[in-house]
Predicted model as a PDB file, atoms N, CA, C, CB and O in Angstrom, pLDDT in the B-factor column:
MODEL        1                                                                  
ATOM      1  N   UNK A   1     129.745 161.650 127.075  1.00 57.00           N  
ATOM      2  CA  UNK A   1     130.311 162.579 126.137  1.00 57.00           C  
ATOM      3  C   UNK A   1     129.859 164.017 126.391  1.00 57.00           C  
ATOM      4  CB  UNK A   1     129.953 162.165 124.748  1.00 57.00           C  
ATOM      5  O   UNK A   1     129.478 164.781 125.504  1.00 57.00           O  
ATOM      6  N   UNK A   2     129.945 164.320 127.755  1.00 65.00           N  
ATOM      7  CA  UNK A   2     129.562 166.017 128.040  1.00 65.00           C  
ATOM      8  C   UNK A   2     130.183 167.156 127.149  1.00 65.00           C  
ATOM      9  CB  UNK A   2     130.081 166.461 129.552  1.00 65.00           C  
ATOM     10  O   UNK A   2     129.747 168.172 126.607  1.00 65.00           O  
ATOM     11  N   UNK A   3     131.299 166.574 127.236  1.00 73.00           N  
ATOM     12  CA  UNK A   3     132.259 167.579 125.792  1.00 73.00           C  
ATOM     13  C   UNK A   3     131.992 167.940 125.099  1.00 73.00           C  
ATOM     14  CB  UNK A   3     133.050 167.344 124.989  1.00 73.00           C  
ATOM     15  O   UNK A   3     132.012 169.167 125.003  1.00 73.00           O  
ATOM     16  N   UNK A   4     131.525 167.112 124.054  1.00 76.00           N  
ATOM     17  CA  UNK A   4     130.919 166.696 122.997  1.00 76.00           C  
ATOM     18  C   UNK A   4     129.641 168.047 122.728  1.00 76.00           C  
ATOM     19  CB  UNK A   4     130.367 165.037 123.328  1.00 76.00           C  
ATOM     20  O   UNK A   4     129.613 169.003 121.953  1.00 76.00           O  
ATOM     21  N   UNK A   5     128.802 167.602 123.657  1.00 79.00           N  
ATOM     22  CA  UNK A   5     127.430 167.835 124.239  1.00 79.00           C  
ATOM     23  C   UNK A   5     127.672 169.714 124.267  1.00 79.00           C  
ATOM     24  CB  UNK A   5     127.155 166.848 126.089  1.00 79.00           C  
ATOM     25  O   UNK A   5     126.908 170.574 123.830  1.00 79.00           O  
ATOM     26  N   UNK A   6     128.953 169.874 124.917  1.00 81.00           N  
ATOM     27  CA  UNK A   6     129.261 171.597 125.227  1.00 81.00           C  
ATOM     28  C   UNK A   6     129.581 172.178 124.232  1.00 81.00           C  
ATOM     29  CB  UNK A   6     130.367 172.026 126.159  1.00 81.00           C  
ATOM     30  O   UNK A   6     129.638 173.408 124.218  1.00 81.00           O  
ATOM     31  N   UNK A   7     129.918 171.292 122.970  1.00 83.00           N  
ATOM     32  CA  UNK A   7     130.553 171.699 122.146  1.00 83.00           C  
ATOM     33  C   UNK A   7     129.776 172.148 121.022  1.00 83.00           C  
ATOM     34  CB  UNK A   7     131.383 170.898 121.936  1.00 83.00           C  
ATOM     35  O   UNK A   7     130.080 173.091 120.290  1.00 83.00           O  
ATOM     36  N   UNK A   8     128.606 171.312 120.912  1.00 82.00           N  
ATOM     37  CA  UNK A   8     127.014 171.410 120.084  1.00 82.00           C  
ATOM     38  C   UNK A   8     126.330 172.501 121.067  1.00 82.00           C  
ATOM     39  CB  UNK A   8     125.895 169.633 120.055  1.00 82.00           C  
ATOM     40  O   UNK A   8     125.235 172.704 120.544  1.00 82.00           O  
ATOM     41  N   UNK A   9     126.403 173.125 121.968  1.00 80.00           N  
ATOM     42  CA  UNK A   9     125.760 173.896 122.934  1.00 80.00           C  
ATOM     43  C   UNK A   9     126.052 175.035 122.710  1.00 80.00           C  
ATOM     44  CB  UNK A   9     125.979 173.639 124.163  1.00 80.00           C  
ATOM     45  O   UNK A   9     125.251 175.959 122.569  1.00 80.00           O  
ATOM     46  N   UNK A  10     127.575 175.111 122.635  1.00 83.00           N  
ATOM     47  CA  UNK A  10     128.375 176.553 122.605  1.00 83.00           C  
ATOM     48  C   UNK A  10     127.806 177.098 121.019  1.00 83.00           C  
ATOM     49  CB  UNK A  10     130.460 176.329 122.714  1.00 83.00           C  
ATOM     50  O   UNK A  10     127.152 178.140 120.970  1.00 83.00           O  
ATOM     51  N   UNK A  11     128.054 176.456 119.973  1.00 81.00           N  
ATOM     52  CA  UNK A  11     127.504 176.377 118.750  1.00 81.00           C  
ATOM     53  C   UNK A  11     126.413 177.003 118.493  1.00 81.00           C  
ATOM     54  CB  UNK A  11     127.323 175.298 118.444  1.00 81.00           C  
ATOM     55  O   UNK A  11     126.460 177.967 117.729  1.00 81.00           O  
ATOM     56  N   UNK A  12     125.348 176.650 118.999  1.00 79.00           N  
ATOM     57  CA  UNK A  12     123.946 176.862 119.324  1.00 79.00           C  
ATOM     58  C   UNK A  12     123.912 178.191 119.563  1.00 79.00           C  
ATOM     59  CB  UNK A  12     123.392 176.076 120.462  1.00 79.00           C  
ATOM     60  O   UNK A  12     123.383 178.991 118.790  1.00 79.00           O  
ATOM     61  N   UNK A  13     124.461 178.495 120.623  1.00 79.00           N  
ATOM     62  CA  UNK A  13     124.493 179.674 121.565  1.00 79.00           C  
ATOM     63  C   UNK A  13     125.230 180.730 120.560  1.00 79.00           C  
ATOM     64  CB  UNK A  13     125.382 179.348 123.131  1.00 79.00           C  
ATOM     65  O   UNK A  13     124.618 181.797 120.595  1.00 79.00           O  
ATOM     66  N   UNK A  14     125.945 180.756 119.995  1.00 81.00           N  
ATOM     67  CA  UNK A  14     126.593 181.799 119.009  1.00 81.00           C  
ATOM     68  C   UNK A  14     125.852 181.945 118.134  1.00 81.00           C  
ATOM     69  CB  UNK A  14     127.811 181.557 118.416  1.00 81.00           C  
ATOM     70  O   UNK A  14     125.691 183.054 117.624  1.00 81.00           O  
ATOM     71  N   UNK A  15     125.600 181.526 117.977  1.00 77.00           N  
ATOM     72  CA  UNK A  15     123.978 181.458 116.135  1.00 77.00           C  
ATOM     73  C   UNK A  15     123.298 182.258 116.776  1.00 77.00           C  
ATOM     74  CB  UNK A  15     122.589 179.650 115.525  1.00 77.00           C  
ATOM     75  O   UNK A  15     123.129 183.395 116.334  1.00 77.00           O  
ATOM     76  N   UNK A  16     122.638 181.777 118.208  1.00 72.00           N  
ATOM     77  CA  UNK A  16     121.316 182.980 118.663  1.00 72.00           C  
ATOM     78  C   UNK A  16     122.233 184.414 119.235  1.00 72.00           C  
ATOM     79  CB  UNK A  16     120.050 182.206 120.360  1.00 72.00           C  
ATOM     80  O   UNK A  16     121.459 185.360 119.372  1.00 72.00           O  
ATOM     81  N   UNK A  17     123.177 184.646 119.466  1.00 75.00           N  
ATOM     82  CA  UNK A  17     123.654 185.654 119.949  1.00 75.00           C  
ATOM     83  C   UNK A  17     124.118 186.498 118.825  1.00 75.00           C  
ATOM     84  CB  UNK A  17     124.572 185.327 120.868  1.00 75.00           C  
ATOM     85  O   UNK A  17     124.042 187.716 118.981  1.00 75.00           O  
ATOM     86  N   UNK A  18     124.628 185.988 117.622  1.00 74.00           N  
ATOM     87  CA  UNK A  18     124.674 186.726 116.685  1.00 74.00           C  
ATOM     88  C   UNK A  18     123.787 187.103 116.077  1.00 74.00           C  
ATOM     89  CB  UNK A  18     125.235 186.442 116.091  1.00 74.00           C  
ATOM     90  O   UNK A  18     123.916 187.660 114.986  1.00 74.00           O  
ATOM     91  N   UNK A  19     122.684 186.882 116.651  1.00 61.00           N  
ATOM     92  CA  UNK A  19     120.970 187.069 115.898  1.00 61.00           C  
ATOM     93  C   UNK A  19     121.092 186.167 114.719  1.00 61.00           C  
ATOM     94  CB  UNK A  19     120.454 188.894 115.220  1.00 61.00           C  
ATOM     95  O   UNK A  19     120.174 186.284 113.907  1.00 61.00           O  
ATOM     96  N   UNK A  20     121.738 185.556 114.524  1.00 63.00           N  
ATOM     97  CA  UNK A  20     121.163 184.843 113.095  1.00 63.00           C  
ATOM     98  C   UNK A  20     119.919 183.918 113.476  1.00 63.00           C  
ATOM     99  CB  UNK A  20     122.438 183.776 112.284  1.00 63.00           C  
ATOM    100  O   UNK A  20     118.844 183.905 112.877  1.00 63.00           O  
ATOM    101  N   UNK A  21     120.242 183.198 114.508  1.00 66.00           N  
ATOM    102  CA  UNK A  21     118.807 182.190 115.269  1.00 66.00           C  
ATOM    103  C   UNK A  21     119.304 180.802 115.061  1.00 66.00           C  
ATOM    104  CB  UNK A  21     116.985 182.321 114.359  1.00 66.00           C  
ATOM    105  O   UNK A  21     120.477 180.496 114.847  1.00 66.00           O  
ATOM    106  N   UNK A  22     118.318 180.019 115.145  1.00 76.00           N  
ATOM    107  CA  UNK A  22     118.153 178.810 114.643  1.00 76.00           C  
ATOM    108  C   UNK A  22     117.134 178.118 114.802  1.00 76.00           C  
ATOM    109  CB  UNK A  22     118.926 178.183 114.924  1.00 76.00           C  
ATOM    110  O   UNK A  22     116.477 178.312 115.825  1.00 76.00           O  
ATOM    111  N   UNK A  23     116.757 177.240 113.964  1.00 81.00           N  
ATOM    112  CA  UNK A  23     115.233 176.801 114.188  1.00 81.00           C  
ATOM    113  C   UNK A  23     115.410 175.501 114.485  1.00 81.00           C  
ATOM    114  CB  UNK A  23     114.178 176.969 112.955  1.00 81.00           C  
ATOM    115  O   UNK A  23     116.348 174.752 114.214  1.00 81.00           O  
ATOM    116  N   UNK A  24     114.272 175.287 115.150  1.00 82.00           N  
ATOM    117  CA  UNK A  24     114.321 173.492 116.126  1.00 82.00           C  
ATOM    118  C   UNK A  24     114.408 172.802 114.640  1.00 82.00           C  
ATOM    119  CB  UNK A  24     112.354 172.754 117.412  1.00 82.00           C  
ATOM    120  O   UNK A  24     115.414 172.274 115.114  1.00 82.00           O  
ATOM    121  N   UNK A  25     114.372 172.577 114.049  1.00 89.00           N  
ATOM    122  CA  UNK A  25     114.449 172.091 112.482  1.00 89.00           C  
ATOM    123  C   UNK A  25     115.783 171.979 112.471  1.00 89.00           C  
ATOM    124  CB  UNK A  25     113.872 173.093 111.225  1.00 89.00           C  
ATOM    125  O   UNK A  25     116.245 170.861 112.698  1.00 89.00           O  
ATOM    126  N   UNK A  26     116.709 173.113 112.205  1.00 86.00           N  
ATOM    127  CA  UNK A  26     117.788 172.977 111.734  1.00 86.00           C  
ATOM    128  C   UNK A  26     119.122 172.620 113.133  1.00 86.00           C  
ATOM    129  CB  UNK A  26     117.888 174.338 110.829  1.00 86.00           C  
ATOM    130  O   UNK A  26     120.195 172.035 112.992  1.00 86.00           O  
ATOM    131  N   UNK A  27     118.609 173.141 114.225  1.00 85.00           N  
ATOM    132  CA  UNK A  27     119.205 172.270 115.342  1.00 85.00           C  
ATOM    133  C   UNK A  27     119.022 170.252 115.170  1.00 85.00           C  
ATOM    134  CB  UNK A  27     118.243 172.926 116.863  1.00 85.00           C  
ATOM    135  O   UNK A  27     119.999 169.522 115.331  1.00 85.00           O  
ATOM    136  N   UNK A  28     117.660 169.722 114.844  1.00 91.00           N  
ATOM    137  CA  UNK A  28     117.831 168.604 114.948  1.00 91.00           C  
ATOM    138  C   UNK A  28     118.521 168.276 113.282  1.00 91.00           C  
ATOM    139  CB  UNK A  28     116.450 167.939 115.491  1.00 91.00           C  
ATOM    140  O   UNK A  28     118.823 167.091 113.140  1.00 91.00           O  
ATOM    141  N   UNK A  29     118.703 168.880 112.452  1.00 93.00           N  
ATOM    142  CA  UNK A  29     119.547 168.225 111.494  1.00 93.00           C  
ATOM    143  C   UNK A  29     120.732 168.165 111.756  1.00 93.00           C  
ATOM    144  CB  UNK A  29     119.519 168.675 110.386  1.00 93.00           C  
ATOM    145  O   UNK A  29     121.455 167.233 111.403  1.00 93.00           O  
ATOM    146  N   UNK A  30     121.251 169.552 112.680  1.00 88.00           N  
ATOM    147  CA  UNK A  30     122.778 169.667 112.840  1.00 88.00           C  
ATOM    148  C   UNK A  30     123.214 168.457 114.322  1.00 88.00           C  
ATOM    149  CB  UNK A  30     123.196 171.665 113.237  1.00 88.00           C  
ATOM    150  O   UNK A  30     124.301 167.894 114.451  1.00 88.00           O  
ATOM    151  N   UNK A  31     122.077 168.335 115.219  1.00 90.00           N  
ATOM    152  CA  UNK A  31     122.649 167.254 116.162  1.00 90.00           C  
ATOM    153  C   UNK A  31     122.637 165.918 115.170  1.00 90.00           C  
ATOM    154  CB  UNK A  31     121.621 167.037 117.686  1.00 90.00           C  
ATOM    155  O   UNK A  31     123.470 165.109 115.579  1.00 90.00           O  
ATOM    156  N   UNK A  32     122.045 165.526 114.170  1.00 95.00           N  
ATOM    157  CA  UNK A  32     122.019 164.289 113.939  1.00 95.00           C  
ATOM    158  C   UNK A  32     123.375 164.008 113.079  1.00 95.00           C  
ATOM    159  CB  UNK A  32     120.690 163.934 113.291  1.00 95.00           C  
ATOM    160  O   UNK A  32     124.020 162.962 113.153  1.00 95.00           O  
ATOM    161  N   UNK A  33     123.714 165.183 112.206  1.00 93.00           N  
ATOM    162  CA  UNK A  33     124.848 165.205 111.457  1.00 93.00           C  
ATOM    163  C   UNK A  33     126.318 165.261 112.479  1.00 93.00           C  
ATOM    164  CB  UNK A  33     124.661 166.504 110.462  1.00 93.00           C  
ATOM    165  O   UNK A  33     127.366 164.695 112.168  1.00 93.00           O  
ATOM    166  N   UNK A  34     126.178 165.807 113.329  1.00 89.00           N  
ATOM    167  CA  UNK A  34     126.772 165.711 114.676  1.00 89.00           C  
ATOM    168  C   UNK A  34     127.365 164.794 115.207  1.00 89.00           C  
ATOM    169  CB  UNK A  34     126.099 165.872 115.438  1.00 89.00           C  
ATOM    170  O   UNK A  34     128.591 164.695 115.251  1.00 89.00           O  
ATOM    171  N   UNK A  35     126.378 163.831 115.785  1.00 92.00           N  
ATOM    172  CA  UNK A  35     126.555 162.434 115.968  1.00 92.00           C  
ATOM    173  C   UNK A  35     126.927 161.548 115.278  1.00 92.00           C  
ATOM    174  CB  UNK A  35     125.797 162.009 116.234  1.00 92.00           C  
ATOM    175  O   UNK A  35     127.691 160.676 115.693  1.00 92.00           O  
ATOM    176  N   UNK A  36     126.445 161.592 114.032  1.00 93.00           N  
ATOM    177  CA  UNK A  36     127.047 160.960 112.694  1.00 93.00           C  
ATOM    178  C   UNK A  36     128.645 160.715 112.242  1.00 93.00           C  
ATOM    179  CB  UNK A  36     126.550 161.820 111.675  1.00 93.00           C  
ATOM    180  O   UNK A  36     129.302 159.781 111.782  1.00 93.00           O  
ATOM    181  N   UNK A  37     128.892 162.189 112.669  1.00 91.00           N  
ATOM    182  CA  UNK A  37     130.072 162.957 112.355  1.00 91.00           C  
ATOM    183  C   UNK A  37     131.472 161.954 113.236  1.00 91.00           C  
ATOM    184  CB  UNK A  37     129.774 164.797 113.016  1.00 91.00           C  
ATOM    185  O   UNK A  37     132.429 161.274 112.865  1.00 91.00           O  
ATOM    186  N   UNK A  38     130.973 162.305 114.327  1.00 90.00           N  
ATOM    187  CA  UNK A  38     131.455 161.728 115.862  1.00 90.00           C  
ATOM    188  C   UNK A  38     130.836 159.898 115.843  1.00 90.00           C  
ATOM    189  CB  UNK A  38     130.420 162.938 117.467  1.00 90.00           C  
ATOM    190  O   UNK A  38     130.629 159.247 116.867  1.00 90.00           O  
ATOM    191  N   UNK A  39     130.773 159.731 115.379  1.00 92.00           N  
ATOM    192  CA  UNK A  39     129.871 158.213 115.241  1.00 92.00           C  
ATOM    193  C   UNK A  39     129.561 157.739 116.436  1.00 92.00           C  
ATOM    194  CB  UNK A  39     130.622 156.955 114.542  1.00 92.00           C  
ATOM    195  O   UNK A  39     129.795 156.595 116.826  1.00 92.00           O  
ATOM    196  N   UNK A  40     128.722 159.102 117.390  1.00 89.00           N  
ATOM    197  CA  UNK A  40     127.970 158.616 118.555  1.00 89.00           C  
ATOM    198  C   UNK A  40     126.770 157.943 118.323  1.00 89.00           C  
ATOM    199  CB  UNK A  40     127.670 159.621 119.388  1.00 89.00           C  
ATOM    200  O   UNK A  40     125.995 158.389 117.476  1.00 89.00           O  
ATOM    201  N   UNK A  41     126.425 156.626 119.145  1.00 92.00           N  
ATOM    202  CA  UNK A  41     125.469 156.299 118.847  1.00 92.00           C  
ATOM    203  C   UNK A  41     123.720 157.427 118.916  1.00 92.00           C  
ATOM    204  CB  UNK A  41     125.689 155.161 119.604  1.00 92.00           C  
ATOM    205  O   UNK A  41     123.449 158.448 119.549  1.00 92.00           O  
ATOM    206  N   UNK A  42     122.927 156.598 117.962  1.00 93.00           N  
ATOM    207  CA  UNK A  42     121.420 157.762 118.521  1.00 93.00           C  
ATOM    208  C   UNK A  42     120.839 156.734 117.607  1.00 93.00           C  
ATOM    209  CB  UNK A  42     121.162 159.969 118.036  1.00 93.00           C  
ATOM    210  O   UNK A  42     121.343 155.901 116.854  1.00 93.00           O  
ATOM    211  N   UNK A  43     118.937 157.248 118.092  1.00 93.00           N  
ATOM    212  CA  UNK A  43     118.460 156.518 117.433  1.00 93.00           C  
ATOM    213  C   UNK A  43     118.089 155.827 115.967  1.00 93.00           C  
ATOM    214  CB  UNK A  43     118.031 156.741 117.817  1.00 93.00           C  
ATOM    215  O   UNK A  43     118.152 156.617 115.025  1.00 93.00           O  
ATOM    216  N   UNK A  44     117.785 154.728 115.706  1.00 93.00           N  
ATOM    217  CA  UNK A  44     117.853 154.063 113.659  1.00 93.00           C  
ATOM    218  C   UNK A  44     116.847 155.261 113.594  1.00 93.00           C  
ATOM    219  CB  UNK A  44     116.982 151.835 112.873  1.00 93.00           C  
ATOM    220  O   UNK A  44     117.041 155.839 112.525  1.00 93.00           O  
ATOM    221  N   UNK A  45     115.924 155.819 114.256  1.00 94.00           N  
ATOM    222  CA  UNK A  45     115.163 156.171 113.365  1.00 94.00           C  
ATOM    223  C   UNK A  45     115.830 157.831 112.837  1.00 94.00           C  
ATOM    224  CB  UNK A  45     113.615 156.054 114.017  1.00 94.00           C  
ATOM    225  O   UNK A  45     115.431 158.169 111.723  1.00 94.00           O  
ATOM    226  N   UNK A  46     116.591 158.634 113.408  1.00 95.00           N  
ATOM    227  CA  UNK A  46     116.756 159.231 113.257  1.00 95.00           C  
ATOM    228  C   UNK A  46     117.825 159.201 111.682  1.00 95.00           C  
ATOM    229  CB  UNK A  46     116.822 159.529 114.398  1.00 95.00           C  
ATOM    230  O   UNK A  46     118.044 160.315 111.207  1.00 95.00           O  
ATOM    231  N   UNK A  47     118.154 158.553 111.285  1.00 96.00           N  
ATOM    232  CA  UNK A  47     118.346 158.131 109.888  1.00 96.00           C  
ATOM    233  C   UNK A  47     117.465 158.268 108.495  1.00 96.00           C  
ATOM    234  CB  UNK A  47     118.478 156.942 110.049  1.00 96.00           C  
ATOM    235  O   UNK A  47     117.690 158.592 107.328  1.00 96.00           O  
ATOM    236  N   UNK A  48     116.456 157.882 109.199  1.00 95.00           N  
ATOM    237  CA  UNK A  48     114.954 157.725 108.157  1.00 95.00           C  
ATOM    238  C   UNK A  48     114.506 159.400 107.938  1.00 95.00           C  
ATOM    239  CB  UNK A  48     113.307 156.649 109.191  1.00 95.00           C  
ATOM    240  O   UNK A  48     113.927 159.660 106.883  1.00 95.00           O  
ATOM    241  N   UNK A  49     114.802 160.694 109.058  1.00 95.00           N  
ATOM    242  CA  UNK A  49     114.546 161.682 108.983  1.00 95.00           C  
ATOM    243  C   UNK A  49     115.401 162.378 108.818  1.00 95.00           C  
ATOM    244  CB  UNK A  49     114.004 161.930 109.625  1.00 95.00           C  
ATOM    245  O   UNK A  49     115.275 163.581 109.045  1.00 95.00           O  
ATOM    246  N   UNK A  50     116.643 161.796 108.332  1.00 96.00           N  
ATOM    247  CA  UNK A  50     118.089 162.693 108.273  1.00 96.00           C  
ATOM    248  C   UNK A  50     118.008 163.823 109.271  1.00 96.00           C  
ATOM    249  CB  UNK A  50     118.392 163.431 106.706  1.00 96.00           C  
ATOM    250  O   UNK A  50     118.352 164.969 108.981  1.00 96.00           O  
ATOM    251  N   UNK A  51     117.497 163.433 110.578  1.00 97.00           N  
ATOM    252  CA  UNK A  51     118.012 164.659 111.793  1.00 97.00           C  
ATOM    253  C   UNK A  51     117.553 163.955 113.196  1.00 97.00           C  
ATOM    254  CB  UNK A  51     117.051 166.484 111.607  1.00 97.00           C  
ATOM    255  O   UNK A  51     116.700 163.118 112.902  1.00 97.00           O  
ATOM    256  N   UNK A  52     117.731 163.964 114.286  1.00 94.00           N  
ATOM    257  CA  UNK A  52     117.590 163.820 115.377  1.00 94.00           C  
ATOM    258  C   UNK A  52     116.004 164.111 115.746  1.00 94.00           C  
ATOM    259  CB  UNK A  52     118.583 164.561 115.954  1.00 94.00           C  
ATOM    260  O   UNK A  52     115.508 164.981 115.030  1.00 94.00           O  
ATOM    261  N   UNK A  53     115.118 163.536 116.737  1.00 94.00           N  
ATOM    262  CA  UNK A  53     113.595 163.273 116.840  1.00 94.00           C  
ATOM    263  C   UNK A  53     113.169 164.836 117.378  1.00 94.00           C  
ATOM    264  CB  UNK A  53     113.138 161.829 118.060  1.00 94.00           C  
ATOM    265  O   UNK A  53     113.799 165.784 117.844  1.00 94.00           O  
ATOM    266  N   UNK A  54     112.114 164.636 117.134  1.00 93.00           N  
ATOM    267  CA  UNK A  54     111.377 165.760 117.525  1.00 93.00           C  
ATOM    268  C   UNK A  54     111.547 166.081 118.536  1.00 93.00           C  
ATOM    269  CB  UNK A  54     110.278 165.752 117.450  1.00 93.00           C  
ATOM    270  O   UNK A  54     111.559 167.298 118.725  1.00 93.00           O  
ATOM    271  N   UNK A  55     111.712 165.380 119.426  1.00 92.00           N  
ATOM    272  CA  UNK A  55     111.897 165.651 121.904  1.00 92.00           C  
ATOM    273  C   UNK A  55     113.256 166.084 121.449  1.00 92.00           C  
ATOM    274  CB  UNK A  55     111.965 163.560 123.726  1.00 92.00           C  
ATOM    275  O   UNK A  55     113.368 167.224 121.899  1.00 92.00           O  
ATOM    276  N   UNK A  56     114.026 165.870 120.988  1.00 88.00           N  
ATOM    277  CA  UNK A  56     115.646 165.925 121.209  1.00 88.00           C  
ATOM    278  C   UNK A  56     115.835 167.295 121.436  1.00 88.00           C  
ATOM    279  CB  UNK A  56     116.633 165.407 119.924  1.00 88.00           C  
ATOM    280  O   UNK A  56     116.786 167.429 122.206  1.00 88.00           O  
ATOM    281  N   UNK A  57     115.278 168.533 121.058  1.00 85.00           N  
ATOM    282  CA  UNK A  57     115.469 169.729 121.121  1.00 85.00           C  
ATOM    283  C   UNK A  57     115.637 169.839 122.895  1.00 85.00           C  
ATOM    284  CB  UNK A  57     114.254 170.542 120.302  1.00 85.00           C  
ATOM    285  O   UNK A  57     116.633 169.938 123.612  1.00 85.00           O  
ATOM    286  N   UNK A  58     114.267 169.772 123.171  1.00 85.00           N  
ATOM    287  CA  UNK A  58     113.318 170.178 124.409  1.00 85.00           C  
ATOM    288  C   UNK A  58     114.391 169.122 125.662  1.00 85.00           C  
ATOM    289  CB  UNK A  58     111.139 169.512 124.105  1.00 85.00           C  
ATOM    290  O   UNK A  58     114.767 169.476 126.779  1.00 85.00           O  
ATOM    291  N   UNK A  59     114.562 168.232 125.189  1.00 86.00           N  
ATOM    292  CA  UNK A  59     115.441 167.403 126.276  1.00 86.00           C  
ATOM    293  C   UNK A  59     116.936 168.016 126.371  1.00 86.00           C  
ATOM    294  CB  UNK A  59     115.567 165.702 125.806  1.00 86.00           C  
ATOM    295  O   UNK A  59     117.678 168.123 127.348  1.00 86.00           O  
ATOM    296  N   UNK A  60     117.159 168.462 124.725  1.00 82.00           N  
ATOM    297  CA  UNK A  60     118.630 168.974 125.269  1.00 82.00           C  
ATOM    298  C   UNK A  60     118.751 170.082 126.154  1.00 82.00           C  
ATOM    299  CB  UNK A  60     119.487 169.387 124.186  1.00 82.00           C  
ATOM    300  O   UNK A  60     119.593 170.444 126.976  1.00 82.00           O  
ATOM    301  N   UNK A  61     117.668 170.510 125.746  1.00 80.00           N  
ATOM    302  CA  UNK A  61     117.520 172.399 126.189  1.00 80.00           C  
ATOM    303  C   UNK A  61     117.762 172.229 128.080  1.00 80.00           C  
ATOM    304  CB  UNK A  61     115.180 173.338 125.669  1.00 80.00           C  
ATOM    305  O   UNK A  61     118.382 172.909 128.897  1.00 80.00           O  
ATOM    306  N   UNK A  62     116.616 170.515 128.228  1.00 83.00           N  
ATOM    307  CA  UNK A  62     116.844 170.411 129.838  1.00 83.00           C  
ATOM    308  C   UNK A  62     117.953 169.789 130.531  1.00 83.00           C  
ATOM    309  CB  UNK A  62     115.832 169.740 130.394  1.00 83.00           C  
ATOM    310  O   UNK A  62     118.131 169.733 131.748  1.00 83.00           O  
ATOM    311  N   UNK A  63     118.838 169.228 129.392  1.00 76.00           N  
ATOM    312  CA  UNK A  63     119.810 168.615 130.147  1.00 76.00           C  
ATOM    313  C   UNK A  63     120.960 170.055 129.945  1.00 76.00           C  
ATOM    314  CB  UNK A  63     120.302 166.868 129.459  1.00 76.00           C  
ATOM    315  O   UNK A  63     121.825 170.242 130.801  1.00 76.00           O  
ATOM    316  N   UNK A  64     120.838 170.939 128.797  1.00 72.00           N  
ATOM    317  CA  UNK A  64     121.844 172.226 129.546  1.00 72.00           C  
ATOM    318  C   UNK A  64     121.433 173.049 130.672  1.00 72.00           C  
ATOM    319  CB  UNK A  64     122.153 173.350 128.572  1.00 72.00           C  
ATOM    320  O   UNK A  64     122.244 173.594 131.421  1.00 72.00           O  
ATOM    321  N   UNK A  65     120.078 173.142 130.795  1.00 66.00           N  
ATOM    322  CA  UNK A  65     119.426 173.772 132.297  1.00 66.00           C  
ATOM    323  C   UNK A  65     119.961 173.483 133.199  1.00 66.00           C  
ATOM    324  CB  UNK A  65     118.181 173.475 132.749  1.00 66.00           C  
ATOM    325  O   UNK A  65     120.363 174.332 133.995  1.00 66.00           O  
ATOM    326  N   UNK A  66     120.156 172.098 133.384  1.00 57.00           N  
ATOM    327  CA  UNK A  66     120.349 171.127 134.599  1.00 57.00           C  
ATOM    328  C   UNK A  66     121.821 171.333 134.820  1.00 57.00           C  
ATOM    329  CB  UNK A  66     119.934 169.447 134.315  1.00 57.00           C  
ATOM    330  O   UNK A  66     122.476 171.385 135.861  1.00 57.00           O  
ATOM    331  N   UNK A  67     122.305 171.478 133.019  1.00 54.00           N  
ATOM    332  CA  UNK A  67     123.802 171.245 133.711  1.00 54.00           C  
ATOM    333  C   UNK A  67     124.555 172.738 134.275  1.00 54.00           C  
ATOM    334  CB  UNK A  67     124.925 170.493 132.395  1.00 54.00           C  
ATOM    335  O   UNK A  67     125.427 172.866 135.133  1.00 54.00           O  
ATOM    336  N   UNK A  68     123.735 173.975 133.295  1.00 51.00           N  
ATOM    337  CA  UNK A  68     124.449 175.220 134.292  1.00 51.00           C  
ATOM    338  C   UNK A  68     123.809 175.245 135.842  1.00 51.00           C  
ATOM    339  CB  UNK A  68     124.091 176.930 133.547  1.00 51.00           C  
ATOM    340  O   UNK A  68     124.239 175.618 136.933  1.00 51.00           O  
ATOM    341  N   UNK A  69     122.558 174.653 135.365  1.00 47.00           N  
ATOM    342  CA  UNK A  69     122.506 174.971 136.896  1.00 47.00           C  
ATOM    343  C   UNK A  69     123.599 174.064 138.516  1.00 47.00           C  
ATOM    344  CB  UNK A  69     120.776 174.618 137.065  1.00 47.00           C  
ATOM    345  O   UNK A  69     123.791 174.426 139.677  1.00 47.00           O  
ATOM    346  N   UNK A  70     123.969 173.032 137.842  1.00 51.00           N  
ATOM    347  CA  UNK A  70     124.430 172.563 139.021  1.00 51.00           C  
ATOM    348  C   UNK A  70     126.053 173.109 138.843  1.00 51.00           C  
ATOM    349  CB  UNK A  70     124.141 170.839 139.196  1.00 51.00           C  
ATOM    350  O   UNK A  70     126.827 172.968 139.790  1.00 51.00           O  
ATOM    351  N   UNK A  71     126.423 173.625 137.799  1.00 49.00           N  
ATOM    352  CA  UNK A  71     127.704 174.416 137.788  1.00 49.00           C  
ATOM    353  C   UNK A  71     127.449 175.773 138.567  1.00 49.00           C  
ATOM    354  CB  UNK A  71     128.203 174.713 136.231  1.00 49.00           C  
ATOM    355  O   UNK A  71     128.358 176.593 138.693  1.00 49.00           O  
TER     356      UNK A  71                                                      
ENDMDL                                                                          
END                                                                             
C-alpha cells in the first residue's frame, strides 16, 4: 500500500511546511486512525493506545528516506 503510505506522507509534509508542525504524538494518533480508517491491518496493540507504537514514527521517517532516495 505505497499509495496509501504517500498519501499520510504528503499530509505530514504540509503541516510542517505550513509551520503549524506536528508532534510524534499526534502523527502516531493520525497513522493509527489512518489505518483504521482504510482497515489496513497494524498492530492489537496499537488499539489499547488509540495510536500507532512508539518506533512507527522513526521507521516511517526511514522507509520515506529510502523511498526518495531510490526515486
Amino acid at each position: 500500500m505505497p499509495h496509501l503510505e504517500k498519501r499520510l506522507d504528503d499530509y505530514i509534509l504540509r503541516c510542517s511546511k505550513i509551520s503549524y508542525g506536528i508532534t510524534y504524538i499526534k502523527i502516531r494518533k493520525l497513522a493509527f486512525s489512518y489505518a483504521k480508517l482504510l482497515k489496513c491491518p497494524y498492530p492489537k496493540n496499537w488499539d489499547n493506545a488509540n495510536m500507532a507504537g512508539i518506533d512507527w514514527p522513526k521507521n516511517y521517517m526511514d522507509r520515506i528516506t529510502i523511498s526518495h532516495l531510490e526515486n
